[in-house]
C-alpha positions as CSV (number, residue, x, y, z in Angstrom):
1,X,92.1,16.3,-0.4
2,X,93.2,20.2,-1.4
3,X,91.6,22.6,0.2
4,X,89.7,24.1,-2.6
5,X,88.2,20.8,-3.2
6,X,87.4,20.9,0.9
7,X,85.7,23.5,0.5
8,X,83.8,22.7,-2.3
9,X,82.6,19.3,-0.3
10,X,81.8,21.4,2.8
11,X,79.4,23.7,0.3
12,X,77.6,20.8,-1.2
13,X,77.3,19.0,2.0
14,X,75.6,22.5,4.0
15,X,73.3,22.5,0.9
16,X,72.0,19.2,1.4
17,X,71.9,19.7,5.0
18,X,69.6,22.9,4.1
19,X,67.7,20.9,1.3
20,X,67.0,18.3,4.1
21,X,66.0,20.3,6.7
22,X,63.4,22.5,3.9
23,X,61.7,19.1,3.5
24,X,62.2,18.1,6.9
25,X,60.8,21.4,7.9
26,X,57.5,20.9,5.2
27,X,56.4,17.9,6.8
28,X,56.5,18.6,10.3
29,X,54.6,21.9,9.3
30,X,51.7,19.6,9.2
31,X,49.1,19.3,11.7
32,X,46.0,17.3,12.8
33,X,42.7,19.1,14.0
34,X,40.3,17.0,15.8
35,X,37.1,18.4,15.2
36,X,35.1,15.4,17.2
37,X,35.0,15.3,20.2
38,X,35.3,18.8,21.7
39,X,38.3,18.3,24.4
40,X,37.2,17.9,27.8
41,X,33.7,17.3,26.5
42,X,31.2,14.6,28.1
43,X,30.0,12.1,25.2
44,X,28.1,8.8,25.8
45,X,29.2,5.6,23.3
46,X,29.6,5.3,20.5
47,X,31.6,8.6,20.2
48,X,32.2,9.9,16.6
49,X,35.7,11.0,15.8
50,X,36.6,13.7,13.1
51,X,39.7,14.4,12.2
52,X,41.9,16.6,9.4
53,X,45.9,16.6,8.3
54,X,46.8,19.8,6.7
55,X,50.3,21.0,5.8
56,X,52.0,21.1,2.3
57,X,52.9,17.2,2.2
58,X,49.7,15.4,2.1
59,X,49.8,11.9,4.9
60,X,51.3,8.9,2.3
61,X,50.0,7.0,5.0
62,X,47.2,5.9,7.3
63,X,45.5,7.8,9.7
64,X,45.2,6.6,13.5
65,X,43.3,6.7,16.7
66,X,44.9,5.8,19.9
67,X,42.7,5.0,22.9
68,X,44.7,5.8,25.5
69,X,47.7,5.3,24.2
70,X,46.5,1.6,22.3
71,X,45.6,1.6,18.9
72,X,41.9,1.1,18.2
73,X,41.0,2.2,14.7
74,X,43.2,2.7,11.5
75,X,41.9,4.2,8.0
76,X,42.5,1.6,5.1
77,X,44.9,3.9,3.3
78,X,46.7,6.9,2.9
79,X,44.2,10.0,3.7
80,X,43.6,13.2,5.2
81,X,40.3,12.6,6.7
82,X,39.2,10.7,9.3
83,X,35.6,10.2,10.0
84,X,34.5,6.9,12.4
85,X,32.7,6.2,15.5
86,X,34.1,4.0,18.0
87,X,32.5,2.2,20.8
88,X,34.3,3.4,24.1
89,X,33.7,1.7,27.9
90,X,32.6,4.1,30.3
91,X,35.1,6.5,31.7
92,X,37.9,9.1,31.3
93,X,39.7,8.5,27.5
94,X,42.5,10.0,26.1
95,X,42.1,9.9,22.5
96,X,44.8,10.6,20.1
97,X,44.8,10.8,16.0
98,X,47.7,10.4,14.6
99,X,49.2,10.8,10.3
100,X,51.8,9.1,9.0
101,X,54.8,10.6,6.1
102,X,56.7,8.4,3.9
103,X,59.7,9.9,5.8
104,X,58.4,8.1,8.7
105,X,57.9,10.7,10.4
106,X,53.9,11.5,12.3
107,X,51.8,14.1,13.9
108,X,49.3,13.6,16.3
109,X,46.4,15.6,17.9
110,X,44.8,14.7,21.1
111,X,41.3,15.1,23.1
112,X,40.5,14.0,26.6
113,X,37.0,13.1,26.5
114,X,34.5,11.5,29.5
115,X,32.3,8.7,28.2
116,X,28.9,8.6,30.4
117,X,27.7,5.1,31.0
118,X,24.6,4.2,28.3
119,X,21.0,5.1,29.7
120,X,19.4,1.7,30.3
121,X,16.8,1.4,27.1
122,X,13.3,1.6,28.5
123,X,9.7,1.0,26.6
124,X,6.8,3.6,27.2
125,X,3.1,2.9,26.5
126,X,1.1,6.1,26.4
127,X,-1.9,4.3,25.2
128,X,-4.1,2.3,26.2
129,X,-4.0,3.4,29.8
130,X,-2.8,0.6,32.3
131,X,-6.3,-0.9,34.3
132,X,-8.5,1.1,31.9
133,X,-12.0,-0.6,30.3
134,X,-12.4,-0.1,26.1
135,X,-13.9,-0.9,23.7
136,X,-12.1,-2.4,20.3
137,X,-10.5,-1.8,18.1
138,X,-7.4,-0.8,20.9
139,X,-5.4,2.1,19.8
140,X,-1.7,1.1,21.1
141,X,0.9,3.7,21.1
142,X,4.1,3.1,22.4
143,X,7.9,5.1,22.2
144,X,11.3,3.3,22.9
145,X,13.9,5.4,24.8
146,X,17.7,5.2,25.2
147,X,21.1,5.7,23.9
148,X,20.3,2.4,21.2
149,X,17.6,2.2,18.7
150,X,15.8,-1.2,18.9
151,X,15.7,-3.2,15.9
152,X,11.8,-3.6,15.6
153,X,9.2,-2.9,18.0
154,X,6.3,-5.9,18.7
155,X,3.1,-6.3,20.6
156,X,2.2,-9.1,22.1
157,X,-1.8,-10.2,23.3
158,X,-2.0,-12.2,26.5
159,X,1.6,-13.2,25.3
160,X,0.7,-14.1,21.2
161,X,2.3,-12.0,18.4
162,X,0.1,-9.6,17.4
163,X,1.9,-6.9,15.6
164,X,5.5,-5.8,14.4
165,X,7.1,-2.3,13.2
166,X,9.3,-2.9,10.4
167,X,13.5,-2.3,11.7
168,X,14.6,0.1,12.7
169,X,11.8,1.8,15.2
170,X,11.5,4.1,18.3
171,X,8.0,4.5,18.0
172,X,4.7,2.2,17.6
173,X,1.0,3.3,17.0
174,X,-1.7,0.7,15.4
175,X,-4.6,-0.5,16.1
176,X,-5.7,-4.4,17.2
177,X,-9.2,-5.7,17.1
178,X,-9.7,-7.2,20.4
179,X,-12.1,-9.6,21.7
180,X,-14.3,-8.6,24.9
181,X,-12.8,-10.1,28.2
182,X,-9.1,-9.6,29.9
183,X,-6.2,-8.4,27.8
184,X,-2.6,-8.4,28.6
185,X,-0.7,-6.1,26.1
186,X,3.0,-6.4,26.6
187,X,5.4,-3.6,23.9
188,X,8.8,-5.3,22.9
189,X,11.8,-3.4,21.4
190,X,14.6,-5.5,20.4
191,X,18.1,-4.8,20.5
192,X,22.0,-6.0,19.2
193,X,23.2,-7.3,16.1
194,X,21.9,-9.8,15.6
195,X,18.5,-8.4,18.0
196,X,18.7,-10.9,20.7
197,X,17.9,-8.6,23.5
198,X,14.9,-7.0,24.6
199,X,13.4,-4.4,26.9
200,X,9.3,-4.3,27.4
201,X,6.6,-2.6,29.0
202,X,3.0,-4.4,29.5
203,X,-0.5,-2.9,30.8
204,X,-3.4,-5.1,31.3
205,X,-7.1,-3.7,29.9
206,X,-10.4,-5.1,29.9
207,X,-12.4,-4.8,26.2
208,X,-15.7,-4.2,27.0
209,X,-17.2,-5.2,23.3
210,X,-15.4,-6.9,20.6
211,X,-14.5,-6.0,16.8
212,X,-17.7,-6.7,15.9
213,X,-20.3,-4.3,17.4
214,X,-20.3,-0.9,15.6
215,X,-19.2,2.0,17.2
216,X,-22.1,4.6,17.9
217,X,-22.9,7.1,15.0
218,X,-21.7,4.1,12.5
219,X,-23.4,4.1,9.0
220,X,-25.3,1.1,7.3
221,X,-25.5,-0.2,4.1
222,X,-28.2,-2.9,4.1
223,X,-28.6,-4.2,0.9
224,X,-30.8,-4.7,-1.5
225,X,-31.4,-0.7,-0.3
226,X,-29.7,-0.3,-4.0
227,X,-32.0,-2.1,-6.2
228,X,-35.5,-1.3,-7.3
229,X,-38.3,-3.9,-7.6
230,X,-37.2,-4.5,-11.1
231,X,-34.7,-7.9,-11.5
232,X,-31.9,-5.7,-12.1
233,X,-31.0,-1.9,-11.7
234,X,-28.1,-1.0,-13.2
235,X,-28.2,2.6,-13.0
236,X,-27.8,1.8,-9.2
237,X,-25.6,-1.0,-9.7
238,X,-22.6,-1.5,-11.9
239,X,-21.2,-5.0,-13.2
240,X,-18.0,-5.8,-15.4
241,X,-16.3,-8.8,-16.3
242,X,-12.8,-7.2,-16.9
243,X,-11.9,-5.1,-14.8
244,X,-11.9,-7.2,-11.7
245,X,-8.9,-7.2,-9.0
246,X,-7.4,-10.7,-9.5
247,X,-5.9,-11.6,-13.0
248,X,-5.9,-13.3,-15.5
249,X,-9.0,-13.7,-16.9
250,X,-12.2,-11.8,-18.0
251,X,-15.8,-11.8,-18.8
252,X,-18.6,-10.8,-20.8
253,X,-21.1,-7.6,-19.5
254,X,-23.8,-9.4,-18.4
255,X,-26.6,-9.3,-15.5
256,X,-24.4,-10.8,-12.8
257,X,-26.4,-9.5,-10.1
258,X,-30.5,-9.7,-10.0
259,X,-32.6,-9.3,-6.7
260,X,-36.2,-10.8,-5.7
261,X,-34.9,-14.2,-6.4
262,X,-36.7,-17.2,-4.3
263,X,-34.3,-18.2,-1.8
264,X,-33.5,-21.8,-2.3
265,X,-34.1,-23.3,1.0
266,X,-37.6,-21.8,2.1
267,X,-35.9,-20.3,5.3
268,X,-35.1,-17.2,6.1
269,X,-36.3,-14.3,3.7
270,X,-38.3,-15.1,0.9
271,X,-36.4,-13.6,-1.8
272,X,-32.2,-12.9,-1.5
273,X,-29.8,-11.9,-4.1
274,X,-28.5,-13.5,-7.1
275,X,-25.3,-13.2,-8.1
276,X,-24.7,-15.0,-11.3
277,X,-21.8,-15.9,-13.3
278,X,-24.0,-17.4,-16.0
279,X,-21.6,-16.6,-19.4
280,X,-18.0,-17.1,-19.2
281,X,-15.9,-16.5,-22.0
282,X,-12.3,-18.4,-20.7
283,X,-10.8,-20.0,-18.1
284,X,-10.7,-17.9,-14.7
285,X,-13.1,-14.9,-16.2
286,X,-14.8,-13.0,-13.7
287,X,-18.2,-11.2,-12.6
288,X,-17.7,-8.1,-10.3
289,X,-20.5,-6.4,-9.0
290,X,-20.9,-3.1,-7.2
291,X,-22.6,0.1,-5.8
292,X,-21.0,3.0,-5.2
293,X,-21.3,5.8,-2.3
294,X,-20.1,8.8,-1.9
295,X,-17.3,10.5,0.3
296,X,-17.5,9.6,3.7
297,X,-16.3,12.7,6.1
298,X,-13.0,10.7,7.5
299,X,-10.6,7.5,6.7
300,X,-12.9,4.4,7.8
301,X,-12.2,4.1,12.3
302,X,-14.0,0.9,11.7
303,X,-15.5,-1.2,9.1
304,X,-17.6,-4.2,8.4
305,X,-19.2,-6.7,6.2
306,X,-21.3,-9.5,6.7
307,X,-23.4,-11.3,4.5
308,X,-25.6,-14.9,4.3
309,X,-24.1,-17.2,1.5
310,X,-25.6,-20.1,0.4
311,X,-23.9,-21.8,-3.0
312,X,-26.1,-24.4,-4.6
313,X,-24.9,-28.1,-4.1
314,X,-24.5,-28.5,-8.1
315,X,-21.5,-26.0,-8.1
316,X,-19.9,-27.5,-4.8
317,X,-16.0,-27.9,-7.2
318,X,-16.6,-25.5,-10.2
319,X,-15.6,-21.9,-8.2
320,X,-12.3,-20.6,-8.1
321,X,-12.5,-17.7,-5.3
322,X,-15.5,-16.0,-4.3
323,X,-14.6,-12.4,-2.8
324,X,-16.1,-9.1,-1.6
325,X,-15.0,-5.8,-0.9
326,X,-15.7,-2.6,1.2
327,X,-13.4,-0.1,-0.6
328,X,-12.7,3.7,0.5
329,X,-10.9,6.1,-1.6
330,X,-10.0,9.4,0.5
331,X,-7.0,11.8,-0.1
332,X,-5.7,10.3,-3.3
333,X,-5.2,6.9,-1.3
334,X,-7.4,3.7,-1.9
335,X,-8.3,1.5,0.8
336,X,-9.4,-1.8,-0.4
337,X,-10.7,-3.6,2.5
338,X,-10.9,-7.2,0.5
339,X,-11.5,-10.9,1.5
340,X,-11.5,-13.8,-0.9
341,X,-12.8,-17.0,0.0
342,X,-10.3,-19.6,-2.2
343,X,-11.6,-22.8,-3.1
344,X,-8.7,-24.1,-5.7
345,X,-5.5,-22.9,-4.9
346,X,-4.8,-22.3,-1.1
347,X,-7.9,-23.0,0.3
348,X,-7.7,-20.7,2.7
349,X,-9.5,-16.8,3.4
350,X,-6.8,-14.5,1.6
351,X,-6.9,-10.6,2.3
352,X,-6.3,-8.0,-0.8
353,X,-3.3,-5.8,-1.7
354,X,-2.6,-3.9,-4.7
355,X,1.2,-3.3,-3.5
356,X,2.3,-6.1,-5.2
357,X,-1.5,-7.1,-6.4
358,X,-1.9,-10.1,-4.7
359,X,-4.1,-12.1,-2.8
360,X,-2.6,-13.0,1.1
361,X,-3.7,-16.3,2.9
362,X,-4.3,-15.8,6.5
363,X,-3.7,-19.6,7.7
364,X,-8.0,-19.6,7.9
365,X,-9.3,-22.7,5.8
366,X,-12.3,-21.9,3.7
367,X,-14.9,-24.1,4.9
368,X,-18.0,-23.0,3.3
369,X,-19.6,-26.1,1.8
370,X,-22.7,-26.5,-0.7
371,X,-26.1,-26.8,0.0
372,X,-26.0,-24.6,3.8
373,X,-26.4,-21.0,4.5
374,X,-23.7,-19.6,5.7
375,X,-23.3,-16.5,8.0
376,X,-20.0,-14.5,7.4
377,X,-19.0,-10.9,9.3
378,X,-15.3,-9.3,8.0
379,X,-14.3,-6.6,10.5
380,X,-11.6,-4.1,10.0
381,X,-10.9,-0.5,10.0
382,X,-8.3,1.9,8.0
383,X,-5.5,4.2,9.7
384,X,-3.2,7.3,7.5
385,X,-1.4,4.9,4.6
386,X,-3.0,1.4,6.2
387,X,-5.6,-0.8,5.8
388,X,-6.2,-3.5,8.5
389,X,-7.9,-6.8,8.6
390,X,-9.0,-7.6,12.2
391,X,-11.4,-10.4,12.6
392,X,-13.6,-12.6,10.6
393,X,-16.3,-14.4,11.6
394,X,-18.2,-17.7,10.1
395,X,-20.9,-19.7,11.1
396,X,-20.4,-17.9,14.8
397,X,-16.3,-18.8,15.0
398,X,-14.4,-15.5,15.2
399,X,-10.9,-15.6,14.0
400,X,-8.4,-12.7,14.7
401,X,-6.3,-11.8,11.4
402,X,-4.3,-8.8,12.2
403,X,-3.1,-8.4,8.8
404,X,-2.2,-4.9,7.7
405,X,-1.6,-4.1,3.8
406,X,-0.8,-0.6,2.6
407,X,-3.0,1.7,0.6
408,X,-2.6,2.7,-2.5
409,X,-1.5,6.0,-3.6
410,X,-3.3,7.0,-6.5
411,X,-5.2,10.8,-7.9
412,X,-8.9,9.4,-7.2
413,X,-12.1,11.7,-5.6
414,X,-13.3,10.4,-2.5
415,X,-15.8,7.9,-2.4
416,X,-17.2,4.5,-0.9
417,X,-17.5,1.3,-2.7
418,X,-19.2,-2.0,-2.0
419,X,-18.4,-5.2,-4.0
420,X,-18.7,-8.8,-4.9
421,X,-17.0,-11.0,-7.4
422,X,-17.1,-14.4,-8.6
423,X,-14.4,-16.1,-10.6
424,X,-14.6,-19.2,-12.0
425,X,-12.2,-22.0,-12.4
426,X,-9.7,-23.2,-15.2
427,X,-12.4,-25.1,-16.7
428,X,-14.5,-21.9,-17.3
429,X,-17.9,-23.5,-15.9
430,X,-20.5,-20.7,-15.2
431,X,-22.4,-20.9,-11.6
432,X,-24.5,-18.6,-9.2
433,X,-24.6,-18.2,-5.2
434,X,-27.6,-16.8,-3.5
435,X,-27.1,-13.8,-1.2
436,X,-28.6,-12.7,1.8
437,X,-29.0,-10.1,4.7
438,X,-25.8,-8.1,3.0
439,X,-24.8,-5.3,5.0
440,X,-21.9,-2.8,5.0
441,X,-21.3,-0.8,8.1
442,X,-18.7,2.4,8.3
443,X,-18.0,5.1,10.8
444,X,-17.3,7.5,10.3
């Protein structure tokens, strides 16, 4: 080789050198920031990490995290934002995030961080008070503590399953009719994926009165308060056949309610209640009957119906569902405290909700046979958003239902309503009960 031409190949060769090191230079002017953890801070688990690669050559590949000095977490791809949490033992931990060049070349930040050992998860009930004496329904109020949230949140009665949050949940608050006598309430929050782990709290009460006597200051409804001495009233009371709750089906506007009727058997009062399905125009049509009040001062603390039913041996297979209501409509919410005794489909005592509409079995059977009065009391009470079922109560057996359906949001004024319906069957066969002794109680 001359030596012009040397020194033309020593030129071009210092100019790649100098091209090199430029690009060289660009990508190891990038940097990571770690903006989470603080270094030298004291986190508990699971610790969050945040992380950013600046410079002018963007990572072409994935960004790391090194847990003392092992690899724990990598981003799917090439990025220049890291943002995970990672669960860390307790202890001191060096945690490093590193980004990776196509020129194989890395930077890397890194935090020391303490990891505090998890607080233990603990249940608290702040109501009722452990050892004290009440009366139902039993406000429970309960808060779960810790550094996991539990799953759901449960109550349990002398160790049955008596109410559940939806998941997640650190709080509880509801209410549960109660029977008089000994109660052991125990609060369960469950925790892990899947929630196989629990922590719980219990206090023992004694209910001095159950669901069924009315709180002091309650107001009553005894009907036929509504009617005059005339065989119907229906400035007083109101009556459709279409615009019942359960669909389909629908019936004429006719007298479906008329009072000072003999009662059938000669015992008890003289004269009861007639509610009558007496025209039907189609299969499953409908009577609905009712009186309205007006606002009550709060939501409903506590609510009841009872009623004496006798249904004349001659209809014993031709109803569908009998039902009655005691409904509340207070701050553009309705509270439809509903009961439907089925005799075709389930068979069962079904509760009311209009979110989906639906009737709900409770797993009662409907046992109320032809040709025998029958003595029914449906007890429950309303909280903000929630309408509960607690007990009901035929022919002296008290079963506790514990359902809770939602209100329903809806632009109403304020007011009380009381209700019965009858429905008839597929076969569209009119038929009558005979009421008696029909009483609403509220408080407030």
């Amino acid at each position: 080789m001359g030596l012009k031409s040397d020194y033309i190949y020593r030129g071009i060769l210092a100019g790649a050198i100098s091209v090199l090191s430029m690009f060289s230079a660009h990508a190891w002017a990038a940097t990571v920031s770690v903006s989470s953890p603080a270094g030298g801070a004291t986190v508990s688990s699971p610790v969050t990490v945040t992380a950013t690669a600046t410079g002018e050559t963007a990572p072409t590949g994935p960004m790391q995290i090194y847990d003392n000095s092992k690899l724990v977490y990598a981003t799917p791809g090439a990025t220049s934002t890291l943002n995970t949490s990672l669960s860390l033992a307790p202890g001191a931990h060096a945690l490093q995030v590193k980004a990776w060049y196509n020129n194989g070349s890395s930077v890397a930040s890194t935090v020391n961080v303490a990891v505090t050992a998890a607080a233990t998860p603990t249940i608290t009930i702040s109501s009722p008070v452990d050892g004290a004496t009440i009366s139902s329904p039993v406000a429970v109020t309960a808060a779960a503590s810790g550094e996991t949230i539990p799953g759901d949140m449960q109550i349990y009665d002398n160790g049955a399953l008596a109410y559940e949050t939806p998941a997640p949940a650190t709080t509880l608050s509801t209410s549960l009719n109660l029977a008089a006598g000994a109660h052991t309430l125990t609060v369960k929050g469950w925790y892990g994926n899947p929630a196989s782990n629990n922590v719980m709290s219990s206090v023992s009460i004694t209910v001095a009165s159950g669901g069924d006597n009315p709180p002091a200051g309650s107001t009553t409804f005894a009907f036929p308060y509504y009617l005059s001495a005339a065989s119907h009233n229906p400035s007083l009371w109101n009556e459709c056949g279409t615009c019942a709750n359960s669909n389909p089906g629908s019936g004429p506007t006719v007298n479906y309610i008329i009072s000072g009727v003999a009662n059938p058997t000669g015992s008890g009062s003289e004269t009861v209640l007639k509610f009558n399905l007496a025209q039907v125009n189609g299969p499953y049509a409908d009577g609905y009957s009712w009186v309205e009040d007006g606002a009550r001062p709060a939501l409903a603390s506590y609510v009841s119906i009872s009623m004496d039913m006798y249904i004349p041996p001659q209809f014993a297979n031709t109803k569908q569902q009998i039902e009655f209501e005691a409904q509340q409509q207070f701050n553009n919410e309705i509270y439809d405290f509903a009961w439907g005794a089925n005799f075709k489909a389930s068979g069962q005592w079904a509760t009311w909700t209009y979110n989906p509409a639906s009737w709900n079995p409770t797993g009662i059977a409907n046992n109320l046979t032809a040709g025998v009065w029958h003595h029914i009391t449906a007890v429950g009470h309303f909280t903000p958003g929630q309408v509960h079922y607690d007990t009901l109560t035929v022919d002296g057996t008290t079963n506790t239902i514990n359902q809770v359906q939602p209100a329903t949001p809806k632009t109403v004024s304020d007011k009380f309503t009381n209700a019965i319906q009858l429905d008839s069957d597929s076969a569209a066969e009119p038929y009558y009960i005979y009421i008696d002794n029909l009483k609403v109680v509220v408080n407030p």
